[in-house]
N, C-alpha and C positions, 0 to 999 in steps of 0.2 A: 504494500500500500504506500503512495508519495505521501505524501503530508505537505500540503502548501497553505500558504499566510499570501491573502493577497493583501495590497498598500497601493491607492490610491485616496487623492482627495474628493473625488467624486463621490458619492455613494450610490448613486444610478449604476457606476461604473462596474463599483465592486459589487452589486448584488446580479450585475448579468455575468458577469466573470462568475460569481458561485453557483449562478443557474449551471452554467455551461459546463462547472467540474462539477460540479455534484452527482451529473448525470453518468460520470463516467464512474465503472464499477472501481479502479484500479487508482481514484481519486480520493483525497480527505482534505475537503479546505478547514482547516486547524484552529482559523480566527482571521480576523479584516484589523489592518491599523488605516489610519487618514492620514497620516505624516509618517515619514522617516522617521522621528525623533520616536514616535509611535511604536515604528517599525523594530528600532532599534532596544525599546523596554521590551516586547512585548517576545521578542525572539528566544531571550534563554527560558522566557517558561513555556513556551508553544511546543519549542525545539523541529520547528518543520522541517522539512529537505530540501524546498524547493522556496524561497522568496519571489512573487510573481509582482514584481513592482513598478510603477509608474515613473520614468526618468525624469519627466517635467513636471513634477509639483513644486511647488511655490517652498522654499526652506529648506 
């Protein structure tokens, strides 16, 4: 099973991204951050394998 954490500041964004893994059998999206900074607390306790993140948010 992957384990991903998506990270975007949209949240339209991130809930069609978890429509889109959720469906797949071989996916687990783990948790959603808005920010990097987000991204970066939220990663040692998630522990995913896969960070699926947005390049251009703002910070």
């Amino acid at each position: 099973m992957l384990r991903v954490l998506i990270v975007d500041d949209h949240p339209v964004v991130r809930e069609g991204l978890r429509g889109m893994l959720e469906r797949e059998p071989d996916i687990e999206v783990v948790g959603e951050a808005g920010s990097g900074g987000e991204a970066v607390a939220v990663v040692p306790l998630l522990r995913p394998d896969v960070v699926l993140m947005d390049l251009r948010m703002p910070g």
